[in-house]
ChimeraX commands (.cxc) that place a marker at each C-alpha (Angstrom):
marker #1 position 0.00,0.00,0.00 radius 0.5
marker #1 position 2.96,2.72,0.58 radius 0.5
marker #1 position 3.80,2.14,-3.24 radius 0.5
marker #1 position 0.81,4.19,-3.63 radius 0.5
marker #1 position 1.75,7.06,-1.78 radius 0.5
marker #1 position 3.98,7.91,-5.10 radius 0.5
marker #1 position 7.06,9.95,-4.00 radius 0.5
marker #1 position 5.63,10.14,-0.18 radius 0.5
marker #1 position 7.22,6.34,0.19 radius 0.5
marker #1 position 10.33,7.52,-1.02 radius 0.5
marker #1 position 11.02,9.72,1.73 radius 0.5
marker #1 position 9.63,7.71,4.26 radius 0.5
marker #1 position 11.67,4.22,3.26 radius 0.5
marker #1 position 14.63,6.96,3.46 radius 0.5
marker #1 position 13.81,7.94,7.15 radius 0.5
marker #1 position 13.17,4.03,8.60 radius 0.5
marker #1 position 16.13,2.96,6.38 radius 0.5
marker #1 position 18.56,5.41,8.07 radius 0.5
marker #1 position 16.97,4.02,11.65 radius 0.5
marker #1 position 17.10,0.47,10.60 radius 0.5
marker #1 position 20.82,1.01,9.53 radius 0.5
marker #1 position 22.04,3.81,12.26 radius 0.5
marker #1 position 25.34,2.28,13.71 radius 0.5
marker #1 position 23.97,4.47,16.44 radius 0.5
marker #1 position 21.66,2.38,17.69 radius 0.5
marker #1 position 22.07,-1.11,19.02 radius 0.5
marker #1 position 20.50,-3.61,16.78 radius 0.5
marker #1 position 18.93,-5.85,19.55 radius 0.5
marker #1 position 17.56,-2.80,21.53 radius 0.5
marker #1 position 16.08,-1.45,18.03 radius 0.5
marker #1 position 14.12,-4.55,17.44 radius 0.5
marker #1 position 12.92,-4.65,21.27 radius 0.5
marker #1 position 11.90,-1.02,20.80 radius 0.5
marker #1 position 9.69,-1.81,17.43 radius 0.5
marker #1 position 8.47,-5.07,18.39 radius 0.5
marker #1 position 7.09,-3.77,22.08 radius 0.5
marker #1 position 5.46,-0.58,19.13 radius 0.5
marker #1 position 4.17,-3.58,17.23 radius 0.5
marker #1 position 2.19,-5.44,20.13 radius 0.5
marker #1 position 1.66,-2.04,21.55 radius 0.5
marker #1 position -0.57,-1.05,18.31 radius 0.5
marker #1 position -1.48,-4.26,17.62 radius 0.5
marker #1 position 0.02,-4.31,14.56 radius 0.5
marker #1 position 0.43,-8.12,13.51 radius 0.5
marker #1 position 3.15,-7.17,10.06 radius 0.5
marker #1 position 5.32,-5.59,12.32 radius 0.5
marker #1 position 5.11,-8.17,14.61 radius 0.5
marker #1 position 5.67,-11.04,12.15 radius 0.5
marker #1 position 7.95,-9.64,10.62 radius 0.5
marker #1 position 10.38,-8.00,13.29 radius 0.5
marker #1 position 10.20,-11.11,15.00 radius 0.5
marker #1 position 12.63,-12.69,12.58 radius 0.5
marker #1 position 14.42,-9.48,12.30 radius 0.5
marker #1 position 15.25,-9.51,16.41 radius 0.5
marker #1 position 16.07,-13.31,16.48 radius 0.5
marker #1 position 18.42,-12.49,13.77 radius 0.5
marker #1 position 19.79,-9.35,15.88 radius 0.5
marker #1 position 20.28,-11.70,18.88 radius 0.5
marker #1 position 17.41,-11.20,20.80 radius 0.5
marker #1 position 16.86,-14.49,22.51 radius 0.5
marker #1 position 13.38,-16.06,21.78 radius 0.5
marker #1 position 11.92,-15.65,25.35 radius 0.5
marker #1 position 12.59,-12.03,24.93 radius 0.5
marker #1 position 10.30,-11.66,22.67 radius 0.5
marker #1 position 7.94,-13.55,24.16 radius 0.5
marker #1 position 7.88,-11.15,27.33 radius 0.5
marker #1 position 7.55,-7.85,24.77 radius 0.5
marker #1 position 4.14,-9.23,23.72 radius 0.5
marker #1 position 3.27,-9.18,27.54 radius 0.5
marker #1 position 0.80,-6.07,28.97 radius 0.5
marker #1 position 3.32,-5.58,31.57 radius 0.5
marker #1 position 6.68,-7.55,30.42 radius 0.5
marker #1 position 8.68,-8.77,33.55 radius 0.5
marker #1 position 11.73,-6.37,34.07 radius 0.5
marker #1 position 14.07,-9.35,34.88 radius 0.5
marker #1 position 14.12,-10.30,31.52 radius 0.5
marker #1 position 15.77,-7.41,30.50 radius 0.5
marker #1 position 18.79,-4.98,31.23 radius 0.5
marker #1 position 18.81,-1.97,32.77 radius 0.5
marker #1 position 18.79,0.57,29.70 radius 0.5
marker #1 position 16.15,-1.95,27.99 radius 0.5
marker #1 position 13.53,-1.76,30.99 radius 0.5
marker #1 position 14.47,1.97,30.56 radius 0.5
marker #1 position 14.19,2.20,27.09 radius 0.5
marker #1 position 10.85,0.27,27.34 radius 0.5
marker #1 position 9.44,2.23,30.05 radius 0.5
marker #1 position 9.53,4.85,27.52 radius 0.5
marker #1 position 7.97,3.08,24.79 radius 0.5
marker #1 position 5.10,1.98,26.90 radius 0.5
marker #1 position 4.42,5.66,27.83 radius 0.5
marker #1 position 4.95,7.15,24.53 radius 0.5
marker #1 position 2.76,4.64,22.66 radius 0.5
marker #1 position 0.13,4.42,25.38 radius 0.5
marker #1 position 0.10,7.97,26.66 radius 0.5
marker #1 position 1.78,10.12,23.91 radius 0.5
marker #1 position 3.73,11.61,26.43 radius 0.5
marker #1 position 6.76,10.36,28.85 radius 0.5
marker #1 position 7.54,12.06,32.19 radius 0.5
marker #1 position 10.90,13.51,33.09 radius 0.5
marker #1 position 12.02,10.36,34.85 radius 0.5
marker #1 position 10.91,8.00,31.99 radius 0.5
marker #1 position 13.18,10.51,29.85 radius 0.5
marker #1 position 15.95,10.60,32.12 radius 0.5
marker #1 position 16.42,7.04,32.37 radius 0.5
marker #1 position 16.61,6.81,29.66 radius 0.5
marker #1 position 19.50,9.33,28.91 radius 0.5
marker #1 position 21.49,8.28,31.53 radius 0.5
marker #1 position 21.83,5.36,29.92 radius 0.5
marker #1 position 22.51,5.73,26.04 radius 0.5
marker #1 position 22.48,10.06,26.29 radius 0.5
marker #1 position 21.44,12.25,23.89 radius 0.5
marker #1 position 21.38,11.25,20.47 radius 0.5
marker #1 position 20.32,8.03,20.85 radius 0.5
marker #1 position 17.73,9.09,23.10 radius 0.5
marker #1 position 16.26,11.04,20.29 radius 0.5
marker #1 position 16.69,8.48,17.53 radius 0.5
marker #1 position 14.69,6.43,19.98 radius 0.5
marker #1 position 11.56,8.61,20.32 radius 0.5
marker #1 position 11.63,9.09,15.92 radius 0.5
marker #1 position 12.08,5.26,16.40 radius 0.5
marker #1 position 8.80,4.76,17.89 radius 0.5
marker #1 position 6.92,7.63,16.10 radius 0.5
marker #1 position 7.77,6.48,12.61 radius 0.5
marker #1 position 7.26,2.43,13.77 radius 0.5
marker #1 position 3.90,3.59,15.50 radius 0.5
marker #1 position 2.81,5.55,12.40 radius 0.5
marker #1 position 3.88,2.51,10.83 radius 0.5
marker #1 position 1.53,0.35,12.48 radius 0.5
marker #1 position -1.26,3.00,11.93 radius 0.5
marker #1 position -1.14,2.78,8.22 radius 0.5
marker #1 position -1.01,-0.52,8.12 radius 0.5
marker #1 position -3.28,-1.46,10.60 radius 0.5
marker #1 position -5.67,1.05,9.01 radius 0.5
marker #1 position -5.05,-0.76,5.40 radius 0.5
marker #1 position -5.55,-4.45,7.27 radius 0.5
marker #1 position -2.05,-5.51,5.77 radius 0.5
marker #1 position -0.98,-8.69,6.60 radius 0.5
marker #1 position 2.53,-10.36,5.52 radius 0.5
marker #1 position 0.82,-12.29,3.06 radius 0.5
marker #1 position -1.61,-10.46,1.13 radius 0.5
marker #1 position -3.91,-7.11,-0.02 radius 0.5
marker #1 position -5.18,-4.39,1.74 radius 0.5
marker #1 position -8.73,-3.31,2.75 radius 0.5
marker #1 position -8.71,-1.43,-0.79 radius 0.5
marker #1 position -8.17,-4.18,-2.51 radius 0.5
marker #1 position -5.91,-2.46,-4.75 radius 0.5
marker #1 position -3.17,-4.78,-6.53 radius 0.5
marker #1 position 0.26,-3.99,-5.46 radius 0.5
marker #1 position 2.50,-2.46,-8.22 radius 0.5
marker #1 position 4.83,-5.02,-10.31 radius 0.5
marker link #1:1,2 radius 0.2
marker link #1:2,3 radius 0.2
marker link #1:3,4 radius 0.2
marker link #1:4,5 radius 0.2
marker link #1:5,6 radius 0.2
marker link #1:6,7 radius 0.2
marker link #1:7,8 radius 0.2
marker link #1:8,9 radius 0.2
marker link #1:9,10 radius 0.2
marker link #1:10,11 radius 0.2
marker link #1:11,12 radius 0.2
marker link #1:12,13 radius 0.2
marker link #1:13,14 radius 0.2
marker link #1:14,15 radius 0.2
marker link #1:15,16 radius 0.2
marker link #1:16,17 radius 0.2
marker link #1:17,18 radius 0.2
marker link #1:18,19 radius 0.2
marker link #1:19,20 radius 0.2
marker link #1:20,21 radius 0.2
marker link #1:21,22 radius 0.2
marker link #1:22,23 radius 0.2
marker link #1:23,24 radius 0.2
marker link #1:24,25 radius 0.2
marker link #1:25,26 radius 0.2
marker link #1:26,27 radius 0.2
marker link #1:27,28 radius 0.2
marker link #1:28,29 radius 0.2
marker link #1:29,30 radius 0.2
marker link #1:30,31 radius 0.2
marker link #1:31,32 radius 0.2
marker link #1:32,33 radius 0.2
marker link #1:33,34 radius 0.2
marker link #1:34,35 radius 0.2
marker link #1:35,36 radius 0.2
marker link #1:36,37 radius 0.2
marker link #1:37,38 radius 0.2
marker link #1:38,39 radius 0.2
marker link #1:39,40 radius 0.2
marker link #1:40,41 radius 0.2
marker link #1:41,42 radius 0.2
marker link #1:42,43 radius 0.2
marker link #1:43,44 radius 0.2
marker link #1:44,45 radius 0.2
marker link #1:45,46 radius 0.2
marker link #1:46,47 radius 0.2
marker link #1:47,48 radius 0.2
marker link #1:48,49 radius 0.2
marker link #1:49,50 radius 0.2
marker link #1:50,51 radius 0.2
marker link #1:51,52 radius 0.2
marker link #1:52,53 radius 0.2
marker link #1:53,54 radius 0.2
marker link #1:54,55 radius 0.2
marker link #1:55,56 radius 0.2
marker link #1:56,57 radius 0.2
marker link #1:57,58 radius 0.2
marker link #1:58,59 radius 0.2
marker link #1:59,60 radius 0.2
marker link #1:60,61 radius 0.2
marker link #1:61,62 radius 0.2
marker link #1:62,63 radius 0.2
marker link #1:63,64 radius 0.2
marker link #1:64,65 radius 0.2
marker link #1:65,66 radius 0.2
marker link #1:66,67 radius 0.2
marker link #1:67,68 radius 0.2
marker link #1:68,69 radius 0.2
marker link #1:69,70 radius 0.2
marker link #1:70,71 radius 0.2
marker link #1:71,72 radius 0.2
marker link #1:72,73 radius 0.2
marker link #1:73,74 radius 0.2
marker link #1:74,75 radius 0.2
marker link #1:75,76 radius 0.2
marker link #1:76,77 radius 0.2
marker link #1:77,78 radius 0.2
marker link #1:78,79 radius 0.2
marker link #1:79,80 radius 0.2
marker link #1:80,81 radius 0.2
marker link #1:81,82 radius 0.2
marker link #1:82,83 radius 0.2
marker link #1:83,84 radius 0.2
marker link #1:84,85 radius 0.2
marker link #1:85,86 radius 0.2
marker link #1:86,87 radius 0.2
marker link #1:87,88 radius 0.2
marker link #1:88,89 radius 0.2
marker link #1:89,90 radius 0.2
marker link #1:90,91 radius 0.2
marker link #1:91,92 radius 0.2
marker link #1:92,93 radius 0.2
marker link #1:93,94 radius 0.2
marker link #1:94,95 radius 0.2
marker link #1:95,96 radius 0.2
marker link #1:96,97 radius 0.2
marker link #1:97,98 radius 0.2
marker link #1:98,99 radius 0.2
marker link #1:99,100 radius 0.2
marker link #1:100,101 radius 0.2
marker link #1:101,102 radius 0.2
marker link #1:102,103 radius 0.2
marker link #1:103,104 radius 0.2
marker link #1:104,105 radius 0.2
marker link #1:105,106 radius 0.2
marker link #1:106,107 radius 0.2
marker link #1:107,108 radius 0.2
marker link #1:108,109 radius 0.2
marker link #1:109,110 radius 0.2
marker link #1:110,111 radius 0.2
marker link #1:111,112 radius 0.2
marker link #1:112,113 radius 0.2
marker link #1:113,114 radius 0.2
marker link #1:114,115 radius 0.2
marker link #1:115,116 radius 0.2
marker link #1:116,117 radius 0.2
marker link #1:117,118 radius 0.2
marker link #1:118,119 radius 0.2
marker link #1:119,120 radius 0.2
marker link #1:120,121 radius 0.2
marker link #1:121,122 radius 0.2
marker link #1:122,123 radius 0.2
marker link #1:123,124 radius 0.2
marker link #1:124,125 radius 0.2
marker link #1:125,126 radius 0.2
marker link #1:126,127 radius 0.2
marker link #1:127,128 radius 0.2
marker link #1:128,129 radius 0.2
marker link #1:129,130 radius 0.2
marker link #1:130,131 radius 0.2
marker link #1:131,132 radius 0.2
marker link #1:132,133 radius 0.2
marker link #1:133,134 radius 0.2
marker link #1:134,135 radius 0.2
marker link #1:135,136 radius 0.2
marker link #1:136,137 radius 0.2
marker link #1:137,138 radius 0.2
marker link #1:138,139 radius 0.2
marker link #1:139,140 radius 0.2
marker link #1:140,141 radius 0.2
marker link #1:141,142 radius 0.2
marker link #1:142,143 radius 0.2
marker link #1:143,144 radius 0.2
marker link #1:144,145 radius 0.2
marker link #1:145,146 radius 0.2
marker link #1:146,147 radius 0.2
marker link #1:147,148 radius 0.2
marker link #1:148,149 radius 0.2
marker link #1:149,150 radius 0.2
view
């Protein structure tokens, strides 16, 4: 469905590209951050298909397990991820995060990352909003019914 946002997807596979790829950002926390977005929004592509993307990372399969959890228990992660998560559950949830949420979180990985974490989770919850809206699944159309381009 994004192919039919003409140059719109462009941009936007230019923005989540640079995430996916930022050297930056740990790869294991990355996936932990978009898959706790994914069962946050309910949003069963991202799910599916970050799944294989974090046990590729190195995120150990009962890891993921506990992100799809309401309240995932902190001993199954570090320090800067129950941090990092803390703020994901209160941006998604609340569209807001509260100085100690942010500070945490800054302690911990400081300022840059901490801001390529919160585009992180807008862009992966818009994400999940457009395709949630469009009913994609990870193996076929969209509410539209439109054909995918070739």
């Amino acid at each position: 469905m994004l192919a039919h946002t003409g140059e719109v997807s462009v941009h936007w596979h230019a923005v989540v590209g640079a995430l996916l790829t930022d050297p930056e950002l740990d790869a294991r926390l990355r996936e932990i951050v978009i898959l706790r977005v994914a069962y946050l929004t309910g949003s069963s592509y991202e799910r599916l298909h970050h799944e294989e993307i974090a046990a590729r990372a190195g995120v150990p399969a009962d890891v993921i397990a506990e992100l799809a959890r309401a309240e995932p228990r902190p001993a199954a992660f570090n320090a800067t991820q129950n941090a990092v998560l803390a703020l994901v559950d209160a941006l998604v949830r609340g569209h807001h995060a509260d100085e100690g949420t942010f500070k945490a979180v800054h302690e911990r990985v400081g300022t840059e990352v901490t801001a390529k974490l919160v585009l992180l989770i807008g862009v992966y919850v818009s994400t999940a909003v457009f395709l949630n809206a469009f009913e994609v699944d990870m193996d076929a159309g969209a509410r539209l019914g439109v054909i995918a381009p070739t």
